[in-house]
VOMARBA-512292 format. One record per residue: y, x, z of N, C-alpha, C in turn; residue number from 1. Coordinates in nm, 4 decimals. Example, Ala and Ser with C-alpha at 12.3 -4.5 7.8 and 13.67 -1.06 7.14 Angstrom:
BEGIN
REC       n.py       n.px       n.pz      ca.py      ca.px      ca.pz       c.py       c.px       c.pz     k
REC    -0.5690     1.3190     0.7800    -0.4500     1.2300     0.7800    -0.3300     1.3200     0.7800     1
REC    -0.2250     1.2850     0.7080    -0.1060     1.3670     0.7140     0.0030     1.2900     0.7870     2
This chain:
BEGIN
REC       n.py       n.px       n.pz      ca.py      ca.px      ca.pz       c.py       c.px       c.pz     k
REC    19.5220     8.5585    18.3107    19.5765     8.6918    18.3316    19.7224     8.6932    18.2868     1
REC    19.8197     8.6691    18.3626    19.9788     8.7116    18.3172    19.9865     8.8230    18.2834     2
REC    20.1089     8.8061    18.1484    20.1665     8.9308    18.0893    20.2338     9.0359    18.1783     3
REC    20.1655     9.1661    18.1783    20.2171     9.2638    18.2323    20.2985     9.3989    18.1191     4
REC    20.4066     9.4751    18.1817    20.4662     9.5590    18.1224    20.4962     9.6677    18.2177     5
REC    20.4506     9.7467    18.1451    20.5130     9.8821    18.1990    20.5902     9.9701    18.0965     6
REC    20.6573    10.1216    18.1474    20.7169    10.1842    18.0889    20.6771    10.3003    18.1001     7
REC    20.6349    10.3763    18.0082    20.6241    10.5456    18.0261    20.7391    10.6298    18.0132     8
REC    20.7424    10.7110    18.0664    20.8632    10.8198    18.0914    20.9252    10.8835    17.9319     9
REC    21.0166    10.8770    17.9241    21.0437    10.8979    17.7664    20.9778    11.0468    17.7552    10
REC    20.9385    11.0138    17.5763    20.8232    11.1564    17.5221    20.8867    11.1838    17.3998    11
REC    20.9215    11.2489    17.3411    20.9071    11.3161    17.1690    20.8302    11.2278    17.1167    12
REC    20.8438    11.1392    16.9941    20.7452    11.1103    16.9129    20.7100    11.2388    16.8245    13
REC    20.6242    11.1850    16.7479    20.6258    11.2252    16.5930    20.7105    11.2118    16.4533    14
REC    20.8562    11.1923    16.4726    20.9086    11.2164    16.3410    21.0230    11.2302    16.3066    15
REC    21.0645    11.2397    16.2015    21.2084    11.2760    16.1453    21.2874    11.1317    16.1376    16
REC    21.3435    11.0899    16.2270    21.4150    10.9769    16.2075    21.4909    10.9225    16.0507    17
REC    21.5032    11.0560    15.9830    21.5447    10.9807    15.8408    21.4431    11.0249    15.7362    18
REC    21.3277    10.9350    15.7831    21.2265    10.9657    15.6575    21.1638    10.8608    15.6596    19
REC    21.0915    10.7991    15.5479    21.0403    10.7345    15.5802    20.8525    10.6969    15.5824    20
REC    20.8563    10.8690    15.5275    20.7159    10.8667    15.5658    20.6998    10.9681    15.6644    21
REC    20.7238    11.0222    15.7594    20.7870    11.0624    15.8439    20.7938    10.9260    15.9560    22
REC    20.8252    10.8559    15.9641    20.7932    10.7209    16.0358    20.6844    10.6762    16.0335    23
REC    20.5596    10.6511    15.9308    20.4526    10.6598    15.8885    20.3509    10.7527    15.9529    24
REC    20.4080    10.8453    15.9575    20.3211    10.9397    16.0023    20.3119    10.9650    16.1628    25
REC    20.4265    10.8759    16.2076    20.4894    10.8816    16.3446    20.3579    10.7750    16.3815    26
REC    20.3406    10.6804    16.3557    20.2825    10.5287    16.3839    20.1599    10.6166    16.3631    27
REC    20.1251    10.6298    16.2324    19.9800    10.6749    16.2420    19.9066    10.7484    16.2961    28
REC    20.0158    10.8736    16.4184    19.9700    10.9466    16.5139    19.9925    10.8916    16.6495    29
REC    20.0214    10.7873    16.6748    19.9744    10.7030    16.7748    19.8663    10.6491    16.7690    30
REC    19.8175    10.6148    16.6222    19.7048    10.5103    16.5957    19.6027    10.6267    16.6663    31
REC    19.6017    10.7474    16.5280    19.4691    10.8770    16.5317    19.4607    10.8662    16.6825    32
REC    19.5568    10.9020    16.7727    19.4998    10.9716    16.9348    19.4022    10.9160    17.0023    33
REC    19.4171    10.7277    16.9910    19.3589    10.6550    17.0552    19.2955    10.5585    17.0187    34
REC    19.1633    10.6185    16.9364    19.1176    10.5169    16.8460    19.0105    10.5242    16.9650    35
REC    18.9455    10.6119    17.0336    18.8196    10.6374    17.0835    18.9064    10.5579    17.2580    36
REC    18.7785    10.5066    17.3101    18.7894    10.4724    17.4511    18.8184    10.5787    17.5348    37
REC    18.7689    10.6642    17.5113    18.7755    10.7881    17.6228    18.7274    10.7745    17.7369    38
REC    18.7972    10.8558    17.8466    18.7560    10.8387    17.9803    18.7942    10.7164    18.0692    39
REC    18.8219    10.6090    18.0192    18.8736    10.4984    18.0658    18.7642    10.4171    18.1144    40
REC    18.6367    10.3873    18.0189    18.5363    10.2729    18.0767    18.4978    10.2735    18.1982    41
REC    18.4743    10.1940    18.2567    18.4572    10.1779    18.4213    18.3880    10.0603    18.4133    42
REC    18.3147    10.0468    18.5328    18.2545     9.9094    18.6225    18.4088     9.8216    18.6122    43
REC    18.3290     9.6611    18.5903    18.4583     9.5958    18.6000    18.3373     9.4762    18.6652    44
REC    18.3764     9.4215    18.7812    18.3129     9.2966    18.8274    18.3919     9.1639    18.8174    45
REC    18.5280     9.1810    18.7721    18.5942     9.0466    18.7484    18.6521     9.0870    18.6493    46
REC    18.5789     9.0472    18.5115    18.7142     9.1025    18.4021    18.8276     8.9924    18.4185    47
REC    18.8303     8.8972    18.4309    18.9733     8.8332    18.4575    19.0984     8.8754    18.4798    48
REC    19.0385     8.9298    18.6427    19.1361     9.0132    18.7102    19.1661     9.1753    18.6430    49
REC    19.0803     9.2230    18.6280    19.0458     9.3825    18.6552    19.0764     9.4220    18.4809    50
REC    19.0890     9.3474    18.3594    19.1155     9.4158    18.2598    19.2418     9.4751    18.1880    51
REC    19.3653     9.3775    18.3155    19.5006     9.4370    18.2527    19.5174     9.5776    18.2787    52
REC    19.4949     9.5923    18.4601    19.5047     9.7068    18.4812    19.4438     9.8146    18.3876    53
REC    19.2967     9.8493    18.3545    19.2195     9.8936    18.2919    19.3147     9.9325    18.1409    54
REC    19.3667     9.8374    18.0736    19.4353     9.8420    17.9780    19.5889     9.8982    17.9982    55
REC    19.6631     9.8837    18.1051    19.7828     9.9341    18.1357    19.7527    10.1409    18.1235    56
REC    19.6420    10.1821    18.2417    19.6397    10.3169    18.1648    19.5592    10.3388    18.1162    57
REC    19.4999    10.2763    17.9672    19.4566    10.3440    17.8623    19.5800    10.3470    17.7991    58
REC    19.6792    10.2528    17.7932    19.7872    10.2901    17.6655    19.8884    10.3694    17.7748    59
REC    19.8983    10.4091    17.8967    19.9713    10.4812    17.9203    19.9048    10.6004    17.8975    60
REC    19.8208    10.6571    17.9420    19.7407    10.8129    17.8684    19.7498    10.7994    17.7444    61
REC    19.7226    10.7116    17.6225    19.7258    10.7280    17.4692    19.8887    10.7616    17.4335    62
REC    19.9802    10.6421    17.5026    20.1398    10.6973    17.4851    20.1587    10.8624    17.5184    63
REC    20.1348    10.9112    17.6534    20.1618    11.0267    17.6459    20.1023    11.1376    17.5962    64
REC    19.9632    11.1323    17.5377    19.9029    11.1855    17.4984    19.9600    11.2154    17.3451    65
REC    20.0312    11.1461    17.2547    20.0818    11.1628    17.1514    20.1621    11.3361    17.1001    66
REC    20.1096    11.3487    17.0050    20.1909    11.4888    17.0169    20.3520    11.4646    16.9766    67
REC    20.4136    11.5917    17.0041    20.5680    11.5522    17.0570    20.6212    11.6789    16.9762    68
REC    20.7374    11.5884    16.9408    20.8355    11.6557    16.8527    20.9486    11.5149    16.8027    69
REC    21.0338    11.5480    16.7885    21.0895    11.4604    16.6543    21.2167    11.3909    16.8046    70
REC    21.2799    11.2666    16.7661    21.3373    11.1827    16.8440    21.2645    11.1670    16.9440    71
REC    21.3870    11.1639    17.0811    21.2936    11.1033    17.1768    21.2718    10.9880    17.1880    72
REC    21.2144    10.8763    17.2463    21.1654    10.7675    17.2219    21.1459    10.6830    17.4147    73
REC    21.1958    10.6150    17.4664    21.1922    10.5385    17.5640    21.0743    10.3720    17.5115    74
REC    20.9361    10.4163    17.6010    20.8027    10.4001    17.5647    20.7875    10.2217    17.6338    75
REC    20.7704    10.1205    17.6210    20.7486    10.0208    17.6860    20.6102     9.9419    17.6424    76
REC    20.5529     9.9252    17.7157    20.4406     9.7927    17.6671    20.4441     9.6953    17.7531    77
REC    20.3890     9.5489    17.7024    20.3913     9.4439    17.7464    20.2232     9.3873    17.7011    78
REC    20.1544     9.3900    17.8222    20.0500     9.3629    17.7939    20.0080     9.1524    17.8115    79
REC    19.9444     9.1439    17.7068    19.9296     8.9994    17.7172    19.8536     8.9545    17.7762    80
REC    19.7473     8.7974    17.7587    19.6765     8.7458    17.8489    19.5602     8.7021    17.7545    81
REC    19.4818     8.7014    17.8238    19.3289     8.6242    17.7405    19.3161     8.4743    17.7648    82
REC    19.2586     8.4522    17.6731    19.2498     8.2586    17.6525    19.1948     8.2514    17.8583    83
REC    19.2675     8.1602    17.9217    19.2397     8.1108    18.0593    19.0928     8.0974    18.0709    84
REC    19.0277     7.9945    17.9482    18.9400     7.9261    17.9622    18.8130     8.0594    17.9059    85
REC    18.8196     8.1623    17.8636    18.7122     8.2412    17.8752    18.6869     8.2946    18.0221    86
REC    18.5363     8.3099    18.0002    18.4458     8.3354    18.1186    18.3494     8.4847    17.9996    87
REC    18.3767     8.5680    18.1213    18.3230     8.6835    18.1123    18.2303     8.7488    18.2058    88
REC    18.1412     8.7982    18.1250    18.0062     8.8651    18.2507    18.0596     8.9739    18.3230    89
REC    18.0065     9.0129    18.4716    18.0568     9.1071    18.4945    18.0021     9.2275    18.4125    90
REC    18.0355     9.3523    18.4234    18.0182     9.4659    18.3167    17.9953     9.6021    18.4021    91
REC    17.9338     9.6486    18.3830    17.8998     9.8158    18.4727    17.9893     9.9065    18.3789    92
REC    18.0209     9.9065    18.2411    18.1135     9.9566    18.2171    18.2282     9.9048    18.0614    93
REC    18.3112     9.9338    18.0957    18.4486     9.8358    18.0085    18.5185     9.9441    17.9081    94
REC    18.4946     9.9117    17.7844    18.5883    10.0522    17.7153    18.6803     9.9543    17.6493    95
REC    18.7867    10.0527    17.6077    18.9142    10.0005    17.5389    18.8885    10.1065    17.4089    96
REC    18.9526    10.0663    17.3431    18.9413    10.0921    17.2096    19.0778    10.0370    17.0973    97
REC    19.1279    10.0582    17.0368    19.1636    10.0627    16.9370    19.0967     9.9882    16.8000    98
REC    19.0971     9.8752    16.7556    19.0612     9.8363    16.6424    19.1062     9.8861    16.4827    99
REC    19.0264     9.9141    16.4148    19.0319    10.0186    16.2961    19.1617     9.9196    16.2143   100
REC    19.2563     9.9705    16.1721    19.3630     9.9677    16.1357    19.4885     9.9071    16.2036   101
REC    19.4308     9.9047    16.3321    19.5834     9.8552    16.4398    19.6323     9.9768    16.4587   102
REC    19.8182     9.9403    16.5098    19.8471    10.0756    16.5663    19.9175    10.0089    16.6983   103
REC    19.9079    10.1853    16.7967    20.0013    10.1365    16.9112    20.1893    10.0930    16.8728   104
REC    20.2204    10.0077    16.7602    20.3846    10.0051    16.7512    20.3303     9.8110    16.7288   105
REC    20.4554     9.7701    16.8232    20.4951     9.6540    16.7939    20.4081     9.5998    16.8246   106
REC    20.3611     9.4243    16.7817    20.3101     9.3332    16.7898    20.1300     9.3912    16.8045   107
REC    20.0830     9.4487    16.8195    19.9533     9.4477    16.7848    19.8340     9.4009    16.9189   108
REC    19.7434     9.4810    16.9451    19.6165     9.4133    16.9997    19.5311     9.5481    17.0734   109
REC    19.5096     9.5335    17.1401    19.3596     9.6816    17.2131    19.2401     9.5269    17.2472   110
REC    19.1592     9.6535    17.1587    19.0151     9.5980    17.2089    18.9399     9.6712    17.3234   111
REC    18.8282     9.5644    17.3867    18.7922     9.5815    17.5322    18.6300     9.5440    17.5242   112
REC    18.5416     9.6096    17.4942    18.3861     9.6021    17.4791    18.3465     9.6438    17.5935   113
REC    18.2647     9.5539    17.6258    18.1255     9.6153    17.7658    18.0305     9.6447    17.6650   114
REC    17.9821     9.7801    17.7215    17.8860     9.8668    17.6401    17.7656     9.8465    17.7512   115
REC    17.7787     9.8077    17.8662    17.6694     9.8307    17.9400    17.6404     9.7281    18.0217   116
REC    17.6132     9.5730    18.0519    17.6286     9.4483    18.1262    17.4795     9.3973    18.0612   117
REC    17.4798     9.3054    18.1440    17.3970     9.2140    18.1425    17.4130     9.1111    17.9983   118
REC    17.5277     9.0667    17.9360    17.5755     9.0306    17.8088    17.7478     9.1211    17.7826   119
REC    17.6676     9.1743    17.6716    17.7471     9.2976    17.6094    17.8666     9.2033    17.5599   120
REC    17.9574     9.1708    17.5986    18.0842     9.0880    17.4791    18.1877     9.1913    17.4457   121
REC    18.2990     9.1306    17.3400    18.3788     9.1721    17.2964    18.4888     9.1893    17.2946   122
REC    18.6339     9.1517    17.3580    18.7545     9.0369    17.3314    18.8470     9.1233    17.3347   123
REC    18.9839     9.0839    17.2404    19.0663     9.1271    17.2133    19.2159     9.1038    17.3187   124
REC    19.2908     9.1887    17.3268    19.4086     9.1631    17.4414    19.5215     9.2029    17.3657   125
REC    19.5883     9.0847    17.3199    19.7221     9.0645    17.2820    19.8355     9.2197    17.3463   126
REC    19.8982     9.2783    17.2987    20.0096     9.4025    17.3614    20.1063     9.4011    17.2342   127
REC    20.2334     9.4264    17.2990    20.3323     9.4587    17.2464    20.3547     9.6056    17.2837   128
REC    20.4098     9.7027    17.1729    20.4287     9.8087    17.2034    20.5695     9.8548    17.1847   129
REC    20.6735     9.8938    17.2655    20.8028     9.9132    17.2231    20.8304    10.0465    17.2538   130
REC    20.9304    10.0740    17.1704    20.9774    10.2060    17.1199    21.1333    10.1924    17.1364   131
REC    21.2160    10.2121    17.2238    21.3706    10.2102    17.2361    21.4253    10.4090    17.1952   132
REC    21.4875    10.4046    17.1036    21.5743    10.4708    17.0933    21.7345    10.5222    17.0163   133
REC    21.7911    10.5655    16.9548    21.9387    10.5807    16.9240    21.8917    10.5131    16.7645   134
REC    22.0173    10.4375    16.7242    22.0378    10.3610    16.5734    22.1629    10.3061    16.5973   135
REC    22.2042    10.1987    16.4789    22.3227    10.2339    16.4219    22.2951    10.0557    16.4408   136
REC    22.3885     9.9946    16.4862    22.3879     9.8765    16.5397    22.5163     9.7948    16.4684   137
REC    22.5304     9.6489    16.3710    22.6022     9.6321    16.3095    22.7158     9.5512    16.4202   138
REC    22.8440     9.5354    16.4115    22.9570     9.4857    16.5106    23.0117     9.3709    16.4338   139
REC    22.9710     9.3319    16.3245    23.0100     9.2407    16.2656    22.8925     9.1872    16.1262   140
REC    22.9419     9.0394    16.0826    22.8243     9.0355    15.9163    22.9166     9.1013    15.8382   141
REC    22.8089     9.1069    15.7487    22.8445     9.2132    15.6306    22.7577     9.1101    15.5368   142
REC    22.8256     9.1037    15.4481    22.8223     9.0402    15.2815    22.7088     9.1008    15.2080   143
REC    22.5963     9.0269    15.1182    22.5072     9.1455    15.0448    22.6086     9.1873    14.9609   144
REC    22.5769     9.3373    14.8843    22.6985     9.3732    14.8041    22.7708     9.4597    14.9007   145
REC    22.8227     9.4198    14.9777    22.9151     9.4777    15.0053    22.8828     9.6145    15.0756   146
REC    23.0051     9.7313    15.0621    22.9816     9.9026    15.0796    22.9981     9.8691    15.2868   147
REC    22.9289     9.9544    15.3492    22.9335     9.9664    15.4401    23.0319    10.1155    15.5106   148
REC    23.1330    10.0888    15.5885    23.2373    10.1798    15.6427    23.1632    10.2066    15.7747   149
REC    23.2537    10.3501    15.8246    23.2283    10.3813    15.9660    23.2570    10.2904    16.0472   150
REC    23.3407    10.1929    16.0347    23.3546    10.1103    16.1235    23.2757     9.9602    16.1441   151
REC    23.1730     9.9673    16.0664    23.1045     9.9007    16.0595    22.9832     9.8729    16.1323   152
REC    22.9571     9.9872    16.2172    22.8465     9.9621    16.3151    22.8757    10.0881    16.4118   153
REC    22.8357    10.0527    16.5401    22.8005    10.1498    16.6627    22.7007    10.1629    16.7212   154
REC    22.6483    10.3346    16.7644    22.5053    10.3676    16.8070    22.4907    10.2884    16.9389   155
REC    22.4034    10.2676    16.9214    22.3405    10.2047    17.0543    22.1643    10.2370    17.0658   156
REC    22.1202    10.1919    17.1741    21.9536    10.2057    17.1829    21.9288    10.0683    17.1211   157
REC    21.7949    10.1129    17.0349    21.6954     9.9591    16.9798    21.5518     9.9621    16.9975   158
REC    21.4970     9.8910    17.0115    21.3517     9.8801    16.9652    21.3837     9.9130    16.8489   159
REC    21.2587    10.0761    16.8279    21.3001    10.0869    16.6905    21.1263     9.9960    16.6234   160
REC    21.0289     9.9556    16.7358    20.9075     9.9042    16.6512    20.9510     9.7448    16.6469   161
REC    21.0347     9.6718    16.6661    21.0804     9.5563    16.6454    21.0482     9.4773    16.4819   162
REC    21.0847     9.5965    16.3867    21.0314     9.5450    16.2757    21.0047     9.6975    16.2217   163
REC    20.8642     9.6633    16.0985    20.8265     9.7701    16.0207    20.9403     9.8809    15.9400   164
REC    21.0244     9.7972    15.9140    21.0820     9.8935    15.8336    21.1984    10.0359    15.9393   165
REC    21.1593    10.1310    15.9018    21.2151    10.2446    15.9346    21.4068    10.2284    15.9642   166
REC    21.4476    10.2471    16.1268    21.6096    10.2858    16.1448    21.6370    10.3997    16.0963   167
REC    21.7846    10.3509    16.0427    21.8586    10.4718    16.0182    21.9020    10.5470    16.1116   168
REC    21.8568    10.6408    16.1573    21.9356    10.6705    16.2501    22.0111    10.8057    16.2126   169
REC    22.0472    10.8374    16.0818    22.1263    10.9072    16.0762    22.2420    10.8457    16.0275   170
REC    22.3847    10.9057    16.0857    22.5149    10.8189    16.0102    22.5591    10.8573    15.8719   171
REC    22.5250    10.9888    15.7990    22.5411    10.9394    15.6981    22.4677    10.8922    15.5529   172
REC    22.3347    10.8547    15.6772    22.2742    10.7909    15.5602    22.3065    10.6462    15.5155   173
REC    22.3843    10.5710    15.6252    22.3965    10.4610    15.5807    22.6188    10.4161    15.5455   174
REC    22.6616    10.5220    15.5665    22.8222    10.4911    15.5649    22.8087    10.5504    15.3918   175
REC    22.8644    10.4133    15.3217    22.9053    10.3899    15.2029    22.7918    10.3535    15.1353   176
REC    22.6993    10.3079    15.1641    22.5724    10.2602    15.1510    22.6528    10.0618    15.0991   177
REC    22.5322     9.9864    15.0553    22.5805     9.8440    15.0291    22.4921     9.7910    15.1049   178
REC    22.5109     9.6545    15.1568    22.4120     9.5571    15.2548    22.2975     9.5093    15.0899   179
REC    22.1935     9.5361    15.1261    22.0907     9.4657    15.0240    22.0386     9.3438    15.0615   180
REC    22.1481     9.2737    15.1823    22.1079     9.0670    15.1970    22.2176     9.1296    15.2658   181
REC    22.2491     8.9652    15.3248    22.3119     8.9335    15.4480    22.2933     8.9777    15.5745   182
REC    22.4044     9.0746    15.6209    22.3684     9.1030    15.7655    22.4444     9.0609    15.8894   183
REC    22.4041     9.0887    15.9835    22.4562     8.9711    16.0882    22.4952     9.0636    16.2028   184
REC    22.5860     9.0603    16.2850    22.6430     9.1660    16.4049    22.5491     9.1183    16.5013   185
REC    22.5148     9.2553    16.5395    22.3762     9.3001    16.6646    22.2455     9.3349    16.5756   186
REC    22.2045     9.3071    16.4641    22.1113     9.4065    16.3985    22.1621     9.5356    16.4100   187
REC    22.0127     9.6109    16.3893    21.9621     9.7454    16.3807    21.9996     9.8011    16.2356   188
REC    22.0481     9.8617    16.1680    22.0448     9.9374    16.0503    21.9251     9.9862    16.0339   189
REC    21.8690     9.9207    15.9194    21.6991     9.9467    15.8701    21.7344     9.9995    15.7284   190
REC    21.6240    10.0927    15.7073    21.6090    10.1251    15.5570    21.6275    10.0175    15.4549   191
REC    21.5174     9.9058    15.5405    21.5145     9.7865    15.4393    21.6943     9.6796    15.3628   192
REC    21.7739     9.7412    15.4764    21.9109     9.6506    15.4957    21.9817     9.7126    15.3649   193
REC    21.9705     9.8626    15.3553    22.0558     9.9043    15.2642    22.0303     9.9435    15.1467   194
REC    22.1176     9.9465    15.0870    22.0839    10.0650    14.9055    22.2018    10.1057    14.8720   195
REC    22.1473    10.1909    14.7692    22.2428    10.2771    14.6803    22.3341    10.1886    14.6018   196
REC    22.4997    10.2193    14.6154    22.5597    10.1288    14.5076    22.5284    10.1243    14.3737   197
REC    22.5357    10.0079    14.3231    22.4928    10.0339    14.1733    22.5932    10.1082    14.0747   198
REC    22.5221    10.1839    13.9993    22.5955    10.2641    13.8611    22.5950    10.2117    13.7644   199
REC    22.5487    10.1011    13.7661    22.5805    10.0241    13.5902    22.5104     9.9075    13.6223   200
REC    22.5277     9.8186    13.5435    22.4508     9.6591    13.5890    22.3591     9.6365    13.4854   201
REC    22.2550     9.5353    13.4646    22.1836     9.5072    13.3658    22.2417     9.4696    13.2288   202
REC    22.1949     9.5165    13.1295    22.2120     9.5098    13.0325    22.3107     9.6613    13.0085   203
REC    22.3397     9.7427    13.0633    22.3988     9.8450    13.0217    22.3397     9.9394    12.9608   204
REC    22.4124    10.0065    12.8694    22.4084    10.1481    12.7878    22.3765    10.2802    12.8960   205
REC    22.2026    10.3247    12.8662    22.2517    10.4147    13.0076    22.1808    10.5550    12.8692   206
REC    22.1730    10.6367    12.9707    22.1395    10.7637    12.8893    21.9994    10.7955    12.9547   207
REC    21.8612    10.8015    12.8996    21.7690    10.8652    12.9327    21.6807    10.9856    12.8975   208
REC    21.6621    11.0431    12.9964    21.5879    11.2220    12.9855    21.4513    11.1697    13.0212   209
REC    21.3861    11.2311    12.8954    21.2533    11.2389    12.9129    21.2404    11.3890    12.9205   210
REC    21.0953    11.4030    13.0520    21.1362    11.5811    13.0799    20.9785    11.6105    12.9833   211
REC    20.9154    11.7056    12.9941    20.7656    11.7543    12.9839    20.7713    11.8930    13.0061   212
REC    20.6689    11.9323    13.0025    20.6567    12.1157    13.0457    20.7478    12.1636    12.9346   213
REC    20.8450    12.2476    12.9827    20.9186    12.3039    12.9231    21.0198    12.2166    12.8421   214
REC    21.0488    12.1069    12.7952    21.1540    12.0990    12.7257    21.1582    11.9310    12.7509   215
REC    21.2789    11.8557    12.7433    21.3603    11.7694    12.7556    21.4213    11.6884    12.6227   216
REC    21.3888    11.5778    12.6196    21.4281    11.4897    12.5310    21.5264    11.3574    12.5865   217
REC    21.6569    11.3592    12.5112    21.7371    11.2321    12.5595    21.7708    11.1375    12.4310   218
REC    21.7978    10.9718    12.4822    21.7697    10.9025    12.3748    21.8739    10.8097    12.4821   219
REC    21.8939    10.7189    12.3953    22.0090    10.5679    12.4922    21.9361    10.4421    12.4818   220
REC    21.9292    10.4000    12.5846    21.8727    10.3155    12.6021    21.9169    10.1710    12.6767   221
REC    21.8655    10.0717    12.7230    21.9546     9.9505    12.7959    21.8547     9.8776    12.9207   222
REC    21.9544     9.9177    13.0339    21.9275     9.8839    13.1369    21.8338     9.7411    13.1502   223
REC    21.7534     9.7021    13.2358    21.6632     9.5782    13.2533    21.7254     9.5436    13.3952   224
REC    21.7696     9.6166    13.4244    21.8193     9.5443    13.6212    21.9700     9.6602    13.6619   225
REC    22.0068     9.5874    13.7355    22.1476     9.7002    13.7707    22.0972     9.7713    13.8323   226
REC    22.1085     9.9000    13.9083    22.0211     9.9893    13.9780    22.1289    10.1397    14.0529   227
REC    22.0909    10.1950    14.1388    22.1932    10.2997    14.1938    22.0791    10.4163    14.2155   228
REC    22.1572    10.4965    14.2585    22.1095    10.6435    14.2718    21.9400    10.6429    14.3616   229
REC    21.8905    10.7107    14.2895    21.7514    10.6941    14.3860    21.6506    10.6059    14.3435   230
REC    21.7299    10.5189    14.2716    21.6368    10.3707    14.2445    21.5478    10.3701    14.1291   231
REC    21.4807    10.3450    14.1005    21.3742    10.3235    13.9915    21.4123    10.2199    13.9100   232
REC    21.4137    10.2058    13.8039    21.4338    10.0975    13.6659    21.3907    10.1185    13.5740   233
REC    21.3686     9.9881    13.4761    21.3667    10.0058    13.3678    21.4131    10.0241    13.2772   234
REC    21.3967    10.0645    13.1459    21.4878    10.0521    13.0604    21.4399    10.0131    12.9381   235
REC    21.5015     9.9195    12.7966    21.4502     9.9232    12.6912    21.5121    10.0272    12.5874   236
REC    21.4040    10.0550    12.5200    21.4247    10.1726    12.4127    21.5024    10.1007    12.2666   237
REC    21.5616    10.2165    12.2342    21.6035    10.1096    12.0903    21.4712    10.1402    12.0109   238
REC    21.3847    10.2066    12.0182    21.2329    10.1555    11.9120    21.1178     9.9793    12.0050   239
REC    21.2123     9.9734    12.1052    21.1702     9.8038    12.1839    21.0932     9.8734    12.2873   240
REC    21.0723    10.0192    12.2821    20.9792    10.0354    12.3991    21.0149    10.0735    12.5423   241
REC    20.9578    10.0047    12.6412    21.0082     9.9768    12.7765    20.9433    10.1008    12.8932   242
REC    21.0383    10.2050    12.9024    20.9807    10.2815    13.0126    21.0722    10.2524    13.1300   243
REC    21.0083    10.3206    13.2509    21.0428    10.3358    13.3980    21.0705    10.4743    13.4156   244
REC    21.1922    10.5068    13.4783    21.2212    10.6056    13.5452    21.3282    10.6155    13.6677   245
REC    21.3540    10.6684    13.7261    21.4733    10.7377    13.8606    21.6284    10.7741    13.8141   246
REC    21.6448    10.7175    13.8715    21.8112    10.6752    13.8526    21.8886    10.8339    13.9140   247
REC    21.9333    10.8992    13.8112    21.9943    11.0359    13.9306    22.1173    10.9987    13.9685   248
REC    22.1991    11.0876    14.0596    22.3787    11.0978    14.0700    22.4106    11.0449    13.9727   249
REC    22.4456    11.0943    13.8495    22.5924    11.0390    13.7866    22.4957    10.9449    13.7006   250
REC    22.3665    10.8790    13.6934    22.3492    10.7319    13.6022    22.2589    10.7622    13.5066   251
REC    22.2232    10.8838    13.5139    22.1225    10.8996    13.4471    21.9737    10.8713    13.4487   252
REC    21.8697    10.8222    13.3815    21.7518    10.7706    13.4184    21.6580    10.9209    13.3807   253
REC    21.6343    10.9866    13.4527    21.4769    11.0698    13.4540    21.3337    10.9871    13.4374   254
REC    21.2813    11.0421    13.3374    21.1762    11.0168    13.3236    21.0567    11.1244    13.2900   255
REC    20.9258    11.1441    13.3478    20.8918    11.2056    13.3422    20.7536    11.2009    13.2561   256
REC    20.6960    11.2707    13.1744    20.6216    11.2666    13.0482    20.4917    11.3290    13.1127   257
């Protein structure tokens, strides 16, 4: 069975492009829609032949079926092939399905059960699921460390399911941001690429707030890792004891009791 691809008509996903559970929740409402076969099973007398199609619109009804809001999203799948050398019974009827913790993004798989044949089998069909829409595309490498400028990348369309981690696709979430590795011109701006500049490096003098209902305690303490706004660290206490807290704006560590 050769790899087939089609495209659905661009739809609204599910989410806030700068969130990142919000992306999460985007994927996982592709997963919820189309866990069940639905109205898809049919007589199949040559699964060989007859299961791409079968599989082309179940994930085109599950794609559009998604509820809609958020970025729009330009929808592609690429459906794969089954081992040559399997031999399959014919089937009076063929469901597709969804395997319990796959989702429709990226690299994954739809399963294909005969519920009703002469020998009931099982087999899985390789699919890629792509997601093209607006992100922030780098025009040159960038140094880890180093602060990222406006001129440092231009919007373009990406696979945004290419890799797990969530695009930026807002600009100023990532202008003055630092590369957290090495980046290379023609990547995507991912959550994973960037961070907060650091406010002090390890081993520094920082100031920490411990909060509790109603009242606030601060004490000085010394950094365990360099760390920037947003970020979580540790710190050691001058009594030796080692808490974790959130790095605010101006360097302060919150901690909460």
């Amino acid at each position: 069975m050769p790899s087939t691809m089609l495209t659905t008509s661009p739809f609204r996903a599910v989410w806030n492009a700068l969130s990142i559970r919000s992306w999460a929740r985007a994927v996982a409402a592709l997963a919820a829609c189309c866990v069940a076969g639905g109205g898809f099973a049919q007589s199949v007398a040559d699964p060989a032949s007859e299961l791409a199609p079968i599989t082309q619109r179940w994930l085109s009804d599950a794609l559009t079926r998604a509820p809609a809001s958020g970025t729009p999203l330009r929808m592609e799948v690429v459906v794969g092939e089954l081992d040559p050398r399997l031999r399959l019974a014919p089937c009076a009827r063929v469901e597709p399905y969804l395997p319990p913790g796959s989702k429709l993004w990226g690299r994954t798989r739809l399963g294909l059960r005969c519920v009703q044949g002469a020998t009931n089998w099982n087999v899985f069909l390789p699919v890629t699921v792509k997601a093209f829409g607006p992100a922030w595309v780098l025009v040159g490498n960038v140094a880890p460390g180093a602060p990222l400028a406006a001129s440092d990348a231009m919007e373009s369309e990406v696979d945004w399911a290419a890799e797990t981690a969530p695009v930026v696709a807002n600009f100023d979430q990532w202008v003055g941001q630092v590369a957290s590795r090495q980046l290379v011109a023609g990547q995507a701006l991912r959550q994973s690429m960037i961070r907060a500049p650091h406010l002090f490096r390890a081993g520094a003098q920082v100031k920490v707030v411990a909060r509790g209902p109603g009242y606030a305690v601060s004490a000085a303490g010394q950094a365990l890792t360099a760390a920037g706004a947003g970020e979580t660290v540790r710190v050691r206490m001058d009594n030796g004891r080692i808490v974790s807290g959130l790095v605010s704006d101006s360097g302060t560590i919150e901690v909460a009791l």
